[in-house]
N, C-alpha and C positions, 0 to 999 in steps of 0.2 A: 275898630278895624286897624290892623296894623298894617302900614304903608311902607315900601321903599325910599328913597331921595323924591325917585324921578315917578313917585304916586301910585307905583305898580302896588296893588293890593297880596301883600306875601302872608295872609293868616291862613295858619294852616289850616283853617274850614274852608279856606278857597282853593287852597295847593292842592291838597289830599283827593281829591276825586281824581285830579290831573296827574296820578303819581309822581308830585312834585315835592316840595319840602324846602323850607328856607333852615338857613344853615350860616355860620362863622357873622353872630349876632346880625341873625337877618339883612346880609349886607349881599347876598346871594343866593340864588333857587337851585337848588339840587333837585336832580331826578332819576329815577330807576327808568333802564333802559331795558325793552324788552330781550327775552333769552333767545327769541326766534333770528334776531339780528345783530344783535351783540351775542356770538354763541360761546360757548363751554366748547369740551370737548364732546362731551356729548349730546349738548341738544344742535349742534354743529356738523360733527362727523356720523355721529350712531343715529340721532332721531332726525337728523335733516331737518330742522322747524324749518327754516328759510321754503324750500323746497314744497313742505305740507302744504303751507301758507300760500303757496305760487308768489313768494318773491323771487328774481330772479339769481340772486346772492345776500348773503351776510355782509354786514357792513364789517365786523371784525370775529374773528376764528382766535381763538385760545388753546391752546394744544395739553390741555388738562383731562383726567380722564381716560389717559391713556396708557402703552406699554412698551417694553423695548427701549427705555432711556432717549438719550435723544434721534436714534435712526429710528424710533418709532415714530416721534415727533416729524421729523420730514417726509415720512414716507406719507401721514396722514395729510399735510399738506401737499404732498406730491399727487396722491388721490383725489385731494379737491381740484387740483390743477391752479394752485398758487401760489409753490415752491417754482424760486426761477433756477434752472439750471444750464454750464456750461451747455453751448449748441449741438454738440455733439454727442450729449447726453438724450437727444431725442430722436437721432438716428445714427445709432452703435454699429460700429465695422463688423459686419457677418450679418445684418442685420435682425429682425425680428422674428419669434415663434410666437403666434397665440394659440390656444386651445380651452373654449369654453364649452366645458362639460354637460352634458343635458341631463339635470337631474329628475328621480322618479317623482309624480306628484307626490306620492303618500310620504315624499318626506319633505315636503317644503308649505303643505297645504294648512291653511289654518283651521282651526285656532290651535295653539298652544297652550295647555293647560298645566305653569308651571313646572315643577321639577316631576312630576310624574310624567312626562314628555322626554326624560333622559335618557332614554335610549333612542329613543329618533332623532335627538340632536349628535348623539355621539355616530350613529350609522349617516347620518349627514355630513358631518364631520370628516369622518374615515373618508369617505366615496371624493369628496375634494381635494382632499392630502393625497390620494391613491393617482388623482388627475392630474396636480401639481407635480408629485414625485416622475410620475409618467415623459410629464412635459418637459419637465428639467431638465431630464436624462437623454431625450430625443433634441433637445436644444443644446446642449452641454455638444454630443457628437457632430454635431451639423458646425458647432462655432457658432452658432445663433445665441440670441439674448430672449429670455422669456420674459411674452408679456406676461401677468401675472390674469389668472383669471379671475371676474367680480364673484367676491365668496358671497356665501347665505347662510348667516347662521339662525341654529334655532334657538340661542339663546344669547343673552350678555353676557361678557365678561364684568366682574367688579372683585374687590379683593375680600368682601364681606357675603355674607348669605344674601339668596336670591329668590326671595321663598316664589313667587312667579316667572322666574327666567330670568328676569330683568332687575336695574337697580331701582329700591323700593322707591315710589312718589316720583317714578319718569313719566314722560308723557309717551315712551315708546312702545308701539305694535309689532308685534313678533309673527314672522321671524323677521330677522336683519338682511334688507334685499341687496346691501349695497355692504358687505358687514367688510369693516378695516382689518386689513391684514394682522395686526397686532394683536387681534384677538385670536386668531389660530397661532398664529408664529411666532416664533422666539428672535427675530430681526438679527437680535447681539449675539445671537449662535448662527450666525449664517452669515456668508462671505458678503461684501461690502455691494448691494441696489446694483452700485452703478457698476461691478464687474459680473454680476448675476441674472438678476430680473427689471424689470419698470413695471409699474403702477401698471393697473389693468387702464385705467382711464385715458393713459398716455395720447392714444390715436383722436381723442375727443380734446387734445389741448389744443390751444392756441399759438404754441411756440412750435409744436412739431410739424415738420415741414411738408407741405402738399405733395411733393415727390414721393414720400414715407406713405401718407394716406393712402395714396392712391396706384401704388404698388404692391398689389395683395394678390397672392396665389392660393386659393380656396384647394387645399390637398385633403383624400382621407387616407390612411395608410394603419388600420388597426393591429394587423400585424407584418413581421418580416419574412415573405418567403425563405425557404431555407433553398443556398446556395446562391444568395444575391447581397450586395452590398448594399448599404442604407441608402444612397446616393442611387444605386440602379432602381433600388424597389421604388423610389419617390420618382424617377423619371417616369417611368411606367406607368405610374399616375396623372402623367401629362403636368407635375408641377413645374413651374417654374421657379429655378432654381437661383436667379439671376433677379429674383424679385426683393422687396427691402422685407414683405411680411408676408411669411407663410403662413396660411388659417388653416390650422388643423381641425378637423372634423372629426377624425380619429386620434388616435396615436398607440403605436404598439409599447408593450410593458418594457420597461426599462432592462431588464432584464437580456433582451431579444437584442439591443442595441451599444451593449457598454459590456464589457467581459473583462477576464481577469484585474489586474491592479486596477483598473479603473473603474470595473463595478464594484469591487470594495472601498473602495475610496468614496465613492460615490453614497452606499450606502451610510457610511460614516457620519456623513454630510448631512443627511436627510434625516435621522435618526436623532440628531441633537435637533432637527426645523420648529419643532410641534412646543406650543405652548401650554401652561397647566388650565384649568378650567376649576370655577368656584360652585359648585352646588351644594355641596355636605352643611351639614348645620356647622356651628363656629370652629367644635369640638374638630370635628375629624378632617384629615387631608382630603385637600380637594383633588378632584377625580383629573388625571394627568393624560391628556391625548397622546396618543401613541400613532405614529408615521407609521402606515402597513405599508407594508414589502409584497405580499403576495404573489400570486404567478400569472402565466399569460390566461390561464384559463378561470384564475379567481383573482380578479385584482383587488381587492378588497382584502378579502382572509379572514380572520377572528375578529370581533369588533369589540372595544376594551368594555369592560364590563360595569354594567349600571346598577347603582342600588337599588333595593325594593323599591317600586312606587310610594309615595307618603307624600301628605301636604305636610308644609310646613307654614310656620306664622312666625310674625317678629314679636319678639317680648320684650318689654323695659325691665331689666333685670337690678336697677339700681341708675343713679347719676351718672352717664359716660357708656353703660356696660348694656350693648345690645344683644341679646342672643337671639336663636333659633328654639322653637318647642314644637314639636310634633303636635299635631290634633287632628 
């Protein structure tokens, strides 16, 4: 039995059950520390272990696994509400637009069955970029700051194949109810958080002010009568306008609300938002989300186009070299 100084028993037929391990000529006990609480970024941001588990937080977050360089990195801790920011940064002059979208069951409903599921992910997709683009644009003309609404997607992102949606040997269930911005958006092609949008999660921090909370104008406003100004049609609504956070129930198409140079500009904008998405086997480019434009009467529009249905499987093609193979 191999002992310590101080008689602790360190043989590794004692450690090893304990996921422990002695180490730097048994003068110290190492140990593996669970992923649900020391997280990644993705058993952290994407699979939430802490969460699953009903712990009530991660003892540390690692911002790996993600996109967008480093405004991805803070945005995802700005979503878990552990990024500290300037006070001002939690109630922006013009104050707040929320707008969360009510999506159709048939496209959020499980189960997922991998990549032949890629067209419901991509028409899931579209319908939240359509709501975002929406909200922007009606927060853009207000002088308001968009909160950003909780995405869902129906698949992971990773920069390799994904033969069931997700990266191979996670512990994640699809779809993604709480899914990080970084997976839809391109953050680094979009104007700087803090002069644009804030985390959907903002109103559930701790640093943001009771005043901010509790200053909420519940408006719907789907579209603009014609012959009224955005400001008239939203009184008519009975909102208040004097509030830090307007809750949109509705919102009219961008379109209705932003006109010459500044709906082109606008589109501009929105057009580079959208980020690429991994599904194709190694070989071919992955399928690229496209920002719809649409009209007041199709907000949506075309929806980018899906390969045939196929499973695919992982194959060990050599030492190092992973592919994809149909079967």
């Amino acid at each position: 039995m191999a002992k310590s100084a101080s008689g602790l028993d360190i043989s590794n037929a004692t450690l090893k059950p304990r996921r422990l391990f002695s180490m730097w000529g048994r003068k110290l006990v190492g140990g593996i520390l669970p992923v649900s609480l020391y997280c990644s970024g993705h058993t952290g941001f994407v699979q939430r272990m802490h969460a699953e588990l009903d712990f009530t937080a991660p003892y540390a977050l690692h911002a790996t696994f993600q996109y967008s360089g480093t405004r991805g990195k803070k945005e995802r801790f700005r979503e878990a509400g552990v990024w500290i920011d300037p006070p001002d940064y939690y109630d922006p002059p013009g104050g707040l637009l929320r707008f969360q979208p009510t999506l159709a069951e048939e496209l959020t409903r499980a189960p997922w069955v991998g990549v032949t599921d890629t067209a419901r992910h991509l028409a899931l997709v579209a319908t939240q970029m359509a709501a975002v683009r929406d909200a922007l644009a009606l927060a853009h003309a207000l002088g308001r700051t968009l909160l950003m609404p909780r995405l869902v997607c129906g698949y992971d992102r990773y920069w390799s194949g994904m033969p069931d949606g997700m990266i191979p040997g996670s512990a994640l269930v699809l779809p993604i109810w709480a899914c990080p911005m970084d997976h839809l958006f391109e953050l680094e092609r979009m104007p700087p958080p803090e002069d644009t949008f804030r985390e959907w999660s903002l109103l559930s921090n701790v640093r943001t002010p009771h005043s901010v909370k509790t200053s909420i104008s519940v408006v719907s406003l789907s579209n603009l009568p014609a012959g009224q100004s955005l400001k008239e049609a939203l009184a008519k609504t009975g909102a208040n306008l004097s509030s830090r956070v307007l809750d949109m129930q509705s919102v009219p198409h961008y379109s209705e609300v932003l006109s010459g140079k500044a709906r082109s500009e606008f589109e501009l904008l929105v057009r580079r938002m959208p980020s690429a998405f991994c599904c194709n086997p190694k070989s071919a480019p992955p399928i690229r989300y496209v920002m719809p434009l649409g009209t007041p009467s199709d907000r949506v529009g075309p929806l980018p186009r899906a390969p045939p249905p196929r499973r695919l499987s992982m194959a060990e093609d050599g030492p190092g070299d992973v592919r994809l193979r149909e079967r």
